[in-house]
N, C-alpha and C positions, 0 to 999 in steps of 0.2 A: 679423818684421813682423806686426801687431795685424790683424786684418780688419774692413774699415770699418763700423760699429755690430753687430760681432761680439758673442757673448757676453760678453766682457772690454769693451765700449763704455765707456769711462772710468775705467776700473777696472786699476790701474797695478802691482797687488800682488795675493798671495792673499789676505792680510786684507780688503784691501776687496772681494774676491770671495765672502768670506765673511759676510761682513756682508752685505753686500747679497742674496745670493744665501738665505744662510738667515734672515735678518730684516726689511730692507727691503720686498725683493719682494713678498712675503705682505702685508702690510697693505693695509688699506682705505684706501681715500681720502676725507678732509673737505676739498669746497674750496671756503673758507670767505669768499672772495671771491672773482666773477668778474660779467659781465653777459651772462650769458646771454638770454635772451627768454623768458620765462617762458609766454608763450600759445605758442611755438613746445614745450615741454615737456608742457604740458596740451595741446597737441592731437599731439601726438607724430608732429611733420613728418617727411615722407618726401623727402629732397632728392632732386633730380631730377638732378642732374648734381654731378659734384666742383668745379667752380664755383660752386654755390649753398655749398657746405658749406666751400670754403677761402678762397674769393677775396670772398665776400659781408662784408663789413665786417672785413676782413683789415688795417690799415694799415700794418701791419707789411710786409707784402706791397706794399701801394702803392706804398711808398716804396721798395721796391729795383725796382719796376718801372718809375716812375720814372726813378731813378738811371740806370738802361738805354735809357733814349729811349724808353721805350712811351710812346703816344698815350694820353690820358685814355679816349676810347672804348672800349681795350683792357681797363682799369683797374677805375674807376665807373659807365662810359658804356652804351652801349644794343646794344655788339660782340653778336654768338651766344657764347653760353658756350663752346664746344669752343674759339671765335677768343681767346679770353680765356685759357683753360688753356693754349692755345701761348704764347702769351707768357707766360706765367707758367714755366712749361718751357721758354720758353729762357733765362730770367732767372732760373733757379735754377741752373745750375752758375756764374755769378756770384758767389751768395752764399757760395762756400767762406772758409769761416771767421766766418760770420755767423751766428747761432744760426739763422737760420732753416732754415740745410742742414742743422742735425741732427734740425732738430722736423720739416721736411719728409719726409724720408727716417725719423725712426721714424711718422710719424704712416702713409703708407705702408706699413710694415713692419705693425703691431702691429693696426693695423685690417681691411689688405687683405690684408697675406700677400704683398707688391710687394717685393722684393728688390733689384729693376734700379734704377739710376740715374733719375732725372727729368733731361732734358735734351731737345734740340727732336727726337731721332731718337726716343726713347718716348715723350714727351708725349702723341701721339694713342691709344697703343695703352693709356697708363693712362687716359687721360681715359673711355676706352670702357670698360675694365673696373671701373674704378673707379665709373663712372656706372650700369653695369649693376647691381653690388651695393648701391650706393647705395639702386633703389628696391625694394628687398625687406623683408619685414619684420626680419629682424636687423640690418638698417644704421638703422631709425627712430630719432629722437632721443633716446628712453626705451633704448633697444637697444644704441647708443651710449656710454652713460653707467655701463649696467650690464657692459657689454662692461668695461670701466675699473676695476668693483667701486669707483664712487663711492657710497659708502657718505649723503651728505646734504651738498650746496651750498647757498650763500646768493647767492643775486641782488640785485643792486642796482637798488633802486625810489624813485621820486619819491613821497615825502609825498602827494602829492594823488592815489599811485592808489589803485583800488577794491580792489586786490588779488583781481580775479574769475579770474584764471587758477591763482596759489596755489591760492584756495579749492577751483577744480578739481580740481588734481592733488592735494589731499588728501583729497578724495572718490574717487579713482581707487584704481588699483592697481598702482600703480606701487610698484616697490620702496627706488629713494632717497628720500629726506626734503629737500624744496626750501622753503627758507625765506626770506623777502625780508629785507631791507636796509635802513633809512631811511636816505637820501641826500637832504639837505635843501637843498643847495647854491644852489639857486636861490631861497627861503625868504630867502637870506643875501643874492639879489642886487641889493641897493638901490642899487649902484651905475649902474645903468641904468633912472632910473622908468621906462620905456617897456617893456618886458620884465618889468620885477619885479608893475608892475600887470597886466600880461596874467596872471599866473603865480599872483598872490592872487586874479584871479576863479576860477582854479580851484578853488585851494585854498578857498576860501569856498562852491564848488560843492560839494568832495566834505564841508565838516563842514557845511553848511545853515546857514551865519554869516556876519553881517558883521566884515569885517577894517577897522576904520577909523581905530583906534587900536594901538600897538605893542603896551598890553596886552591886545587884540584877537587880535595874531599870535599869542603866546605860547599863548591860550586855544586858537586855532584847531590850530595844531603840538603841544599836549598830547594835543587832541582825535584828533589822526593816530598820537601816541605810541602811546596807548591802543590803536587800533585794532591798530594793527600788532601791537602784543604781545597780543594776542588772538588772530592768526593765524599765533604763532610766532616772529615777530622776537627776536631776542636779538641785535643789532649795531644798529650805525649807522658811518655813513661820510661823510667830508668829501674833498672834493680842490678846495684851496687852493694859490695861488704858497706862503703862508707864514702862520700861525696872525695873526688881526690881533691889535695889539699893543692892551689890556686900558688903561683910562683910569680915574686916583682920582676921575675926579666925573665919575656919569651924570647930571647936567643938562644939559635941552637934545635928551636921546635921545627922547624922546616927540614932543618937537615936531620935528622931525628925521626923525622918522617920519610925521610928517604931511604933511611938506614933499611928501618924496618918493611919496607917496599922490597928491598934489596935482601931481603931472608936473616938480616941479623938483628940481635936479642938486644933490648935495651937494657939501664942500669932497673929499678925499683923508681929511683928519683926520675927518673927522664921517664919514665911510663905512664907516672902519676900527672908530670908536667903538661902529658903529651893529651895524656886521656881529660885533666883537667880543660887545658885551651880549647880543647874540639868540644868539649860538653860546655864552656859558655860560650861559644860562638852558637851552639844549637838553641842554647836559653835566649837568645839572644833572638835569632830567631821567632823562637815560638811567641817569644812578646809581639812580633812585628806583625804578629798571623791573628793575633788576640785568643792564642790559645790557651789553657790548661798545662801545667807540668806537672807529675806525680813521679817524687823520688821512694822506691820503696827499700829503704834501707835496715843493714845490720845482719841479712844473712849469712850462714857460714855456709857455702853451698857443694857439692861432690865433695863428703868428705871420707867416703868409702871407695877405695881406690880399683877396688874389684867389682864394685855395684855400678862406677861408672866403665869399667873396662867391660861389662858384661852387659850391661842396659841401656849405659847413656846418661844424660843429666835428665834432671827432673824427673827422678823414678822412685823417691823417699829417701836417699840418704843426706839428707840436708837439715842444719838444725841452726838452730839462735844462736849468735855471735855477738862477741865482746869488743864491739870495737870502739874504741872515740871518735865520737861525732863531736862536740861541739865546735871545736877549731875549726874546723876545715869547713864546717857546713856555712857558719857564719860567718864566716870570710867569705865563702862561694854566693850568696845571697846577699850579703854584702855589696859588694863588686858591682853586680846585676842592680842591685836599689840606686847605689850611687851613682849612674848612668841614664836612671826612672825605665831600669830595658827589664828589670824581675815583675815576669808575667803570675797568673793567681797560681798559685803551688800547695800541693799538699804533700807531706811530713809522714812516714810512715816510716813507724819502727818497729824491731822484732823482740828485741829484747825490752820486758819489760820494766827493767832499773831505767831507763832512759825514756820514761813516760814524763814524768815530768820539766826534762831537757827538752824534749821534743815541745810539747805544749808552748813552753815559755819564750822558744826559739823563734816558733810560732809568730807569736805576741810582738817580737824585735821589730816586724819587716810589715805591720800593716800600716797602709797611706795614709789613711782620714778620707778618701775618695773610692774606694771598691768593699764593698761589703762580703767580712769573714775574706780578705783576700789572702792570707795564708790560712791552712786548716791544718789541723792536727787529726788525721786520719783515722780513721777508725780502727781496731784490731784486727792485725792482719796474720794471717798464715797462723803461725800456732797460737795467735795470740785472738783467731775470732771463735771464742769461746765464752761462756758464761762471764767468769772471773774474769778474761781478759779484755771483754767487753767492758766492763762493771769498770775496773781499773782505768780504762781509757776516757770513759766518759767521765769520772771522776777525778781524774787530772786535769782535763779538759777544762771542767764546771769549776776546778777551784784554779785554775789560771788565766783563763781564757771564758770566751762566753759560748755556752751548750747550745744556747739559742740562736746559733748563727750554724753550726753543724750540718755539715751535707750528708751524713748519715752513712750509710751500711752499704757494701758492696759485695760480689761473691765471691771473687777473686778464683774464680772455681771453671771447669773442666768440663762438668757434668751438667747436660740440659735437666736433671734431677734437685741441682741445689737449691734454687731460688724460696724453700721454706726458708730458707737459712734469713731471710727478711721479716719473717713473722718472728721467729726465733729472738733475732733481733730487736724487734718491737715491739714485742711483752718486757724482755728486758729496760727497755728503756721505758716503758712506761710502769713498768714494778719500781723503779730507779725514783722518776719522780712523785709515784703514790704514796712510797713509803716515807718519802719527805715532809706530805703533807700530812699522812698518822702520826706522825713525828712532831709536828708543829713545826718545821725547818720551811715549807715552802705554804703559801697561803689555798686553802681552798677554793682556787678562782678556777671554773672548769672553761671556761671561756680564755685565758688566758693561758692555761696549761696546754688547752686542746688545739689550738692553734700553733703552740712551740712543738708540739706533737706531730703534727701534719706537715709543718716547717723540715722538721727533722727526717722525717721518715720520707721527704718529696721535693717540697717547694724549696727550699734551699737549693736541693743540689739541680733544680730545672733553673731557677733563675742563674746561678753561679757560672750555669755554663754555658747560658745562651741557650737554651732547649725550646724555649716558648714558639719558635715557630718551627722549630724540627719533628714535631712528635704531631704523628696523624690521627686525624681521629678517626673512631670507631664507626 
């Protein structure tokens, strides 16, 4: 019998002990989406308890505490933090067999040196020691990051900000490289004039313009391109139910855009129309800038209508959706190919039936000239877990090639997840060890150990231009 997140944690063979242990582990970490707080980074918060730092916008966590009958107060609510980590501590020996017992128990392990189980008879005695370390200078959120050897992450930012905390932490001395993200989602949200116009007086705030017309917007969101990629940006990022579907005649989208300027509701079609042409005009774009685009598709998102009237988005009631992707995606990348303006893109979906779709989609739109220039993305949101891990590199490997993979990202909240990459890269090297006890992949440790390192690093530093962004030590 194995010892629970022992040295062998996942790791089912020597090979993948091997792998892991002499190539894996060593690497640095790029991670290359998450949303982190970036003024929390430039000022290099000192959390005050393991409440502030695991249960603070944790949804993942909400929703199994939740599940357990805690009271919202326990939760979101206005409880004493120490009252908050008992319930969370007794709602984690729950969690067995829920990804969250392994991130819990290594994040624990790797940061504090906590060995003992969380359940409600330690909860108080980690909550104390854990919060004690917390406010020292090696637990700060700079301390944290380098604790991890995050070599440079990319935050996810709204168009209209000023980006004054970036600009900070690149005047600092801090030793990762934190790059923002343009995340323009809301730019897209014409579906709601009451919201979308609150959202373009900003956006007209931060470029000193008026937005009054569609080619208005476009001018406005160049204007934000430009910035960003002056402070670094090399990404952008979308999260969509499903890419809208691409229309042979944009007549009608100006004034359509007007409408909705003007506080009235479009049809479903003219929304899609609408929200389509301004998202390839931005594709369009990010080719020009030689950036990255990452669409993270298929979520069903606020679908508790009392949890967003009481919380807000993004507070756990969201879950995997059924939507059709291929039409529309393929059409939309299409379009962008046939013009040579579809910049390097990665495929992220949530629903697992459409692992395969995705992958193959993939495969459609690469050139013969940019290496792995579409990716099929790693498991994301409910899907980066053991099995959904295992499943995505597995559709990957048999449509597409593994070896070109830019690997694992947090997609996460908490200056606490980054095991969530070792996690990850036991996984993938148990994936290929077990191929070679198998006799499926050849005993070449020189040739494994290098797609290894590839995967867990160099890939996604080359992919994205990182080689001269990332400082050294």
């Amino acid at each position: 019998m194995k010892e629970f997140l022992g040295k062998e944690f996942l790791l089912t063979n020597k090979v993948a002990e091997e792998l892991y242990f002499n190539y894996a582990q060593k690497m640095p970490i790029i991670d290359y989406h998450n949303h982190l707080p970036p003024q929390q980074i430039a000022e290099n918060r000192q959390f005050t308890t393991i409440t502030e730092a695991w249960l603070e916008g944790d949804h993942y966590k909400w929703r199994a505490m939740r599940a357990n009958g805690i009271n919202e107060k326990h939760i979101t609510g206005n409880a004493p933090d120490k009252e908050k980590f008992l319930k969370w501590g007794a709602t984690a020996p729950l969690t067995l067999r829920n990804p969250l017992y392994h991130w819990s128990h290594l994040e624990l392990q790797r940061y504090f040196g906590i060995n003992e189980l969380l359940n409600h008879k330690t909860a108080s005695s980690i909550y104390d020691s854990t919060s004690e370390k917390l406010q020292t200078a090696e637990f700060s959120c700079q301390s944290l990051l380098s604790q991890m050897n995050v070599k440079l992450l990319c935050t996810t930012d709204d168009p209209a900000d000023n980006l004054a905390y970036h600009q900070q932490i690149e005047k600092s001395n801090f030793n990762s490289k934190v790059l923002p993200t343009f995340r323009p989602d809301k730019a897209l949200g014409v579906d709601n004039p009451v919201t979308y116009n609150a959202y373009l007086l900003k956006l007209e705030e931060s470029t000193k313009s008026s937005i009054k017309t569609l080619d208005d917007l476009l001018l406005a969101l160049q204007n934000r391109i430009d910035f960003f990629n002056q402070h670094g940006c090399r990404l952008s990022d979308l999260g969509f139910n499903t890419i809208p579907m691409l229309s042979a005649d944009n007549a009608g989208l100006a004034s359509n855009f007007e409408k909705v300027r003007a506080g009235k509701t479009l049809t479903h079609t003219q929304t899609e129309q609408l929200q389509a042409y301004i998202l390839l005009e931005l594709c369009k774009m990010y080719h020009a800038k030689g950036w990255a685009q990452q669409f993270h598709l298929g979520a069903l998102r606020n679908t508790n209508d009392r949890g967003l009237r009481e919380l807000g988005s993004d507070t756990g009631y969201d879950s995997i959706g059924d939507f059709n992707h291929a039409i529309p995606l393929s059409k939309f990348l299409n379009t962008l190919d046939n013009t040579n303006q579809l910049a390097k893109t990665i495929l992220y979906n949530l629903n697992p039936r459409d692992n395969d779709l995705f992958a193959t989609m993939a495969g459609n739109f690469n050139d013969g000239h940019t290496v792995g220039k579409i990716q099929f993305g790693t498991g994301w949101w409910f899907m980066d877990q053991k099995m959904g891990m295992e499943n995505q590199m597995n559709s990957l490997s048999s449509m597409g090639l593994l070896s070109l993979f830019i690997g694992m990202l947090t997609d996460s909240r908490s200056f606490l997840s980054f095991p969530r990459h070792e996690y990850f890269r036991r996984i993938l090297c148990n994936l290929l060890g077990t191929d070679v006890v198998n006799g499926e992949l050849p005993n070449d440790m020189e040739l494994l150990g290098t797609m290894v390192e590839n995967i867990c690093y160099t890939n996604a530093k080359n992919y994205f231009g990182f080689d001269l962004l990332i400082k050294k030590k």
